[in-house]
N, C-alpha and C positions, 0 to 999 in steps of 0.2 A: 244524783248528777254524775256522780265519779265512777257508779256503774254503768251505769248508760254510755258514758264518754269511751273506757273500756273495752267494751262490748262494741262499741262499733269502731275502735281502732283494728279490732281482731276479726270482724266480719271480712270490715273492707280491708285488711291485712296493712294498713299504713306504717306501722314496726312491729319489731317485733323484741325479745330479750337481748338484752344489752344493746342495741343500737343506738346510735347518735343522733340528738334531735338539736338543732337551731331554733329555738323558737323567735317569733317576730312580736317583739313585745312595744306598740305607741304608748304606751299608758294608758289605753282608754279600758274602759271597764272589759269588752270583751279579749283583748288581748293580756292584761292582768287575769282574766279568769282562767285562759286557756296556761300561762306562765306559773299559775299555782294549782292546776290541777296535774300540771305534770312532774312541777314539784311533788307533788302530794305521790305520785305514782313510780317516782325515780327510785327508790330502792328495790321495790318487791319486782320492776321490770329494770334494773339492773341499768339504767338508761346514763349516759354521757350527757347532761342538758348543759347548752350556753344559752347566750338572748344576744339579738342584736335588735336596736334601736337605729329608725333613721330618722334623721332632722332634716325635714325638708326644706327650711329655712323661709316657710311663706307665712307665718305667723309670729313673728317677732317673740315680743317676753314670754307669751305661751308655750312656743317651741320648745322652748329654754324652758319652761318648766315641767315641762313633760319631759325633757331628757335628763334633765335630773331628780325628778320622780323615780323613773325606770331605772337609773342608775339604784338611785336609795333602795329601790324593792327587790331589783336582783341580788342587792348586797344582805337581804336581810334572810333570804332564799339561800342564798350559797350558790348561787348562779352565776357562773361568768358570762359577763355584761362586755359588749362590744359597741361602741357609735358611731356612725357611720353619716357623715356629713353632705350632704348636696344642695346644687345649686339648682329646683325646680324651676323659675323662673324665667331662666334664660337658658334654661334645655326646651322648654315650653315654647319660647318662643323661636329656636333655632331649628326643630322641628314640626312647628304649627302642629303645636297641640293645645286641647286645653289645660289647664292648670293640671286635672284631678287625671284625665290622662297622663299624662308628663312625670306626674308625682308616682301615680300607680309605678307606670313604667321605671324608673329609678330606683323603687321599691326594690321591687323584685330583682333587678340587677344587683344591686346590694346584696341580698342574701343569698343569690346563687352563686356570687363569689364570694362569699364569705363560707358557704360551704363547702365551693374546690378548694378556696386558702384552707379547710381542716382536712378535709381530705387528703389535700399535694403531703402534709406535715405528717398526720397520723395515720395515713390509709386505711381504706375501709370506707362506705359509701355513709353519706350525710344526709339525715331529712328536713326538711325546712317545713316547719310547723305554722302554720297563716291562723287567723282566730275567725274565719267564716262560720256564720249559725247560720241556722234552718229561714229564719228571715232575708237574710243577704241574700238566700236563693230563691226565696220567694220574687226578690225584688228583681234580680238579674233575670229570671228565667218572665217577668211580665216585660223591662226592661229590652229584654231580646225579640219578645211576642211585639210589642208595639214596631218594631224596626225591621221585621220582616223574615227573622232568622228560619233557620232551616230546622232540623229535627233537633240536631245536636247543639242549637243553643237553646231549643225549649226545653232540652234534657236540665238545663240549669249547668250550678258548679259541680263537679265534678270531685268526689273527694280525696283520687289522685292525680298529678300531674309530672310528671317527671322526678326529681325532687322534693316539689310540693304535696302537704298532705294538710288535709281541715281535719283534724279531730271534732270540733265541735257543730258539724253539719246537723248531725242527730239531734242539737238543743237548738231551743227558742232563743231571743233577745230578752222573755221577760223569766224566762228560767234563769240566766244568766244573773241578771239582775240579780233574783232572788239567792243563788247562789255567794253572790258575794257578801250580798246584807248578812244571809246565815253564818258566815267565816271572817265578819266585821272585817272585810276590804275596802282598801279606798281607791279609787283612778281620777286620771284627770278628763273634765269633758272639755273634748274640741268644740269649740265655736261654731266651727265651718259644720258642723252637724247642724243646727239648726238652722244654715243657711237654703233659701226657697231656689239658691240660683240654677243647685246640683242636680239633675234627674231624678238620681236614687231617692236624695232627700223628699222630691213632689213626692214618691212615688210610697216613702214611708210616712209623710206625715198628712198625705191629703187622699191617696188614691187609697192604699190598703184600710184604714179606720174609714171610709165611705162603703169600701166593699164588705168588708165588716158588720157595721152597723146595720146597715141597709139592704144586704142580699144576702150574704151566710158568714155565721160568725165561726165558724172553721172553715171557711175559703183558702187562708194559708193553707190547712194541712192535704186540701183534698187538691191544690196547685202541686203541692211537692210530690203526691202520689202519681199526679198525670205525671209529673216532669219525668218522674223512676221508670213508666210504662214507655212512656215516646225516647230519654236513653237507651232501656234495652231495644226496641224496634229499630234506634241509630246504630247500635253495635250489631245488631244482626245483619241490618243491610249494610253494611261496612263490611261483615266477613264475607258477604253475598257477593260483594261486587268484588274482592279481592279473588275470593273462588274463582270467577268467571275471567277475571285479567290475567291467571294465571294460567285459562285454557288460550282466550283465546287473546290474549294482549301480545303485543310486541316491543322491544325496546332497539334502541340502534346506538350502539357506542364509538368514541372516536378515543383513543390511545387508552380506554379501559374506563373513561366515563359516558354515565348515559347520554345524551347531548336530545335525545327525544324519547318519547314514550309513546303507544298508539293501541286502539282496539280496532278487532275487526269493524269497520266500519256498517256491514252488511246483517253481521249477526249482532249485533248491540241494534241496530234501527227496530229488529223484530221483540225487542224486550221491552217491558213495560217501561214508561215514560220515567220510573220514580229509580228501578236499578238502572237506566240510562243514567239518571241524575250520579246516580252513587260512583259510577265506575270514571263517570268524567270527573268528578271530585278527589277520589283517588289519583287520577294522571296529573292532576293540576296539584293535587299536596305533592306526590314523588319527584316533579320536577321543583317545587316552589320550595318543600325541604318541610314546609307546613302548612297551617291552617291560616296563618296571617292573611288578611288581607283578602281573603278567596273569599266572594260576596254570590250570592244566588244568580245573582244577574249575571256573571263571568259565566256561569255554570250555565246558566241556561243561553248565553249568547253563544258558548260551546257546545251546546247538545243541539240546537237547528241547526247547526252544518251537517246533521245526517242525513234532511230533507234536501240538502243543496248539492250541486254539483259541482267536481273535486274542481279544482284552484281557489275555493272560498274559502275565507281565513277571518277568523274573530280576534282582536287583541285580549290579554289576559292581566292578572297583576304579575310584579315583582320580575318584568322583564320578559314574560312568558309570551306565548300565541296559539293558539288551537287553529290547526288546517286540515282541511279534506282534502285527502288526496281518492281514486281512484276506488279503492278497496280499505280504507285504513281514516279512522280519527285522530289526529296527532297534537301533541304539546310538544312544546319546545320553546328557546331560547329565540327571542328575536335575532334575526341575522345567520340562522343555523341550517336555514332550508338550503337542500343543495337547489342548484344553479345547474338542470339538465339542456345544454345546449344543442339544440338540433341540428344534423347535419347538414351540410353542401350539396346539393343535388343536382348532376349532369346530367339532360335528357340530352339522348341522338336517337333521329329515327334513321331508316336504313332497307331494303330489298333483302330478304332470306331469300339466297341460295343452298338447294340440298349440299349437301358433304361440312356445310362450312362449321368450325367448330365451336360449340357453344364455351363460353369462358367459363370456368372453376372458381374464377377469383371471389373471394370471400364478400367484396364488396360492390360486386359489377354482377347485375345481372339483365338475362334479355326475356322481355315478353315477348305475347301476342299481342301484335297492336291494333288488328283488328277486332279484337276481345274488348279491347278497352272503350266504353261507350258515353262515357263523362268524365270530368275533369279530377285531377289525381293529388291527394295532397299527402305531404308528409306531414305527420304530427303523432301525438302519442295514444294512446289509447282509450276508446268510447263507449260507452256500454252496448254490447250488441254484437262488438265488434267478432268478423269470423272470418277463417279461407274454410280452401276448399280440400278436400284430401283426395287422396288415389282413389279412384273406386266411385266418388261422388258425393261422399259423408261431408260435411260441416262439422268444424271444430269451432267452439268460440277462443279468444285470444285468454280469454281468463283462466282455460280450461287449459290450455297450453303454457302458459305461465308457469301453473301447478304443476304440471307435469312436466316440466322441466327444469322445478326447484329452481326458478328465479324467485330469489329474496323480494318480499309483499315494498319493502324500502326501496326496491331499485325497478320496481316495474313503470313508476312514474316516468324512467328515464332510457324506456326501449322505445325509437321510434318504429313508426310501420308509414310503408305506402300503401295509400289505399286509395279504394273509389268507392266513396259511402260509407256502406259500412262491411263490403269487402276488401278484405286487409291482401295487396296483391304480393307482398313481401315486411315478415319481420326483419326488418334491417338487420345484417350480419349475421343471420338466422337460415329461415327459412320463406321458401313461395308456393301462394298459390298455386295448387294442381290447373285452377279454371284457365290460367292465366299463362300456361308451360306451350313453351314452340313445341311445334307439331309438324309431321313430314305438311301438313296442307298450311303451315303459315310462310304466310307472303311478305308481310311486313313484319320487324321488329324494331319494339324500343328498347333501347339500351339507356341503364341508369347505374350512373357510379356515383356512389355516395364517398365523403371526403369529411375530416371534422366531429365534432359534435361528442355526444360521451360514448362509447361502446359499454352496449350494456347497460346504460345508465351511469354509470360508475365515475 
């Protein structure tokens, strides 16, 4: 057992000599086991070990005897023992959670701060050691499967997380067991284990011994193989789509924070459905800061705005939103889209006479108005959209964009006049060759624009 555990602290590199370990010690058998195997291991890897206990105060005289249990067996270890008190009930209910959420969550907050309070004191980074075995991820990673999860919660637990590290991923629940009878251990058993009300609980004491019995009695181990194969295919496409957001992604910052993220829109549509998935996961973790909360469905209400056209917009979690714009996928904060207001538009028509002189001004300019054969709108930009150049070439407006290093962010917000999908002037820009007075024009419109963004901006 104590080779095994070993060995796969050093594979998966979770410490390494002399580092400092937290262990999470309830008193129940698996967290007593992981609490004396690292006892057992503190001198020849040179290790700092404390324990903190939390009481989450929903089990009455129990609680109470589980904390001074753990108290008694850190003392008997040489283990400095920390307790750590909450109130799950009415955190549970102040956040609509269930209990075992609520409690999980408090958990962990506990001993993340209880590793920066060693840190702030003695510096130097701190590990926080959980007692998860090879069952826990059998149960989470079927757990995950029944609720629809993506690759990375079929992958199971994971056996680093930030600060947190499972030494005992590698062992069974009845390894465990037998490890303690061998080293006459005692723990205390929680109640609520054997309660039917828990998920995990159906899922250990009626789902797994059914699949067992009755269809393969190594179905746990050949679960945690898949879950190892479908992790690395999550970390692969995770580096895949990070590759590709750093060719072709964009960010837009305002006094030096991101405030949006985006892909090309154009070239992510040509990618298979599955790195679509991946790169729109990433833009929803960079803005959201994590994985909380980011459900398939978010992911995938975000990836058909690539079939739709730009002003559609999906809401997202933790305050976010995914919008189409023109050329571009984008996340962002609710309330962060700019506001491109269209300009004022003066028409006058008018008789060309030869000598008279055409205006220069940046924002007035004069057509042909017998050129013009339908009605003219301002607005911003459509796929298709083109003038006309000297000579009789077509340029599309996208093509022009580029070529004139307008920022992919602010193309939303250059209006153009057009007719159809002849653009007869990029507002503040450029016109139309089709569209230019000519010694043979008779009539001209005049349009002076006023207002709106220049530029987009």
């Amino acid at each position: 057992m104590r080779r095994r555990v070993e060995e796969f602290i050093r594979k998966q590199a979770l410490f390494g000599r002399g580092s400092r370990v937290l262990a999470a010690v309830s008193g129940g058998a698996d967290s007593v086991c992981l609490l004396y195997l690292l006892a057992q291991i503190r001198e020849e890897w040179e290790l700092e070990l404390r324990a903190l206990h939390v009481n989450h105060g929903i089990r009455g005289e129990e609680a109470c005897r589980d904390e001074a249990f753990t108290k008694k067996l850190c003392q008997r270890l040489s283990v400095p023992c920390k307790v750590c008190r909450v109130d799950v009930v009415s955190y549970a209910r102040e956040q609509r959670l269930s209990l075992e959420e609520g409690a999980r969550k408090l958990r962990y907050e506990a001993l993340e701060e209880e590793a920066s309070c060693w840190e702030r004191q003695e510096g130097g980074p701190v590990k926080v050691a959980v007692a998860h075995h090879g069952d826990d991820n059998v149960e989470t990673i079927l757990h995950n499967l029944f609720r629809g999860s993506g690759l990375k919660g079929l992958g199971g637990i994971r056996p680093r997380r930030g600060k947190i590290i499972r030494p005992l991923l590698a062992v069974t629940r009845k390894e465990i067991l037998s490890y303690i009878e061998e080293n006459h251990l005692s723990y205390c058993e929680d109640s609520t284990n054997a309660s039917e009300d828990y998920t995990r609980n159906k899922l250990r004491h009626q789902v797994m011994p059914l699949i067992c019995s009755q269809i393969n009695g190594r179905a746990p181990e050949h679960i945690l193989q898949a879950a190892q194969r479908l992790s690395q295919a999550d970390e692969y496409l995770e580096g895949r789509a990070l590759l590709w957001l750093k060719q072709y992604g964009a960010w837009e910052k305002d006094e030096g924070q991101v405030i949006r993220a985006g892909a090309d829109a154009g070239k992510l549509s040509r990618e298979e459905p599955i790195i679509q998935t991946y790169v729109i996961r990433q833009l929803i973790r960079g803005m959201a800061g994590s994985w909380k909360d980011i459900a398939s469905i978010h992911v995938e209400n975000a990836r058909e705005l690539l079939e739709k056209q730009a002003g559609k917009q999906a809401d997202l979690p933790c305050g976010l939103m995914a919008r189409r714009t023109y050329d571009y996928l984008w996340v962002e904060q609710k309330g962060q889209m700019k506001s491109f207001q269209p300009p004022k538009a003066e028409f006058k028509t008018f008789s060309y006479e030869k000598g008279m002189e055409i205006p220069q001004n940046r924002y007035t300019k004069w057509f042909d108005y017998d050129k013009i054969k339908s009605g003219l709108s301002v607005r911003t930009r459509q796929a298709g959209d083109y003038f006309v150049l000297p000579g009789g070439g077509r340029k599309t407006i996208k093509s022009y964009f580029i070529d004139e290093k307008i920022p992919a962010m602010l193309r939303d917000g250059v209006f153009l006049l057009a007719e159809g999908s002849h653009v007869l002037w990029v507002i503040g820009r450029r016109i139309s060759e089709a569209y230019k007075v000519t010694d043979r024009t008779k009539r001209i419109l005049q349009v002076h624009v006023s207002g709106g963004n220049e530029d987009g901006r």
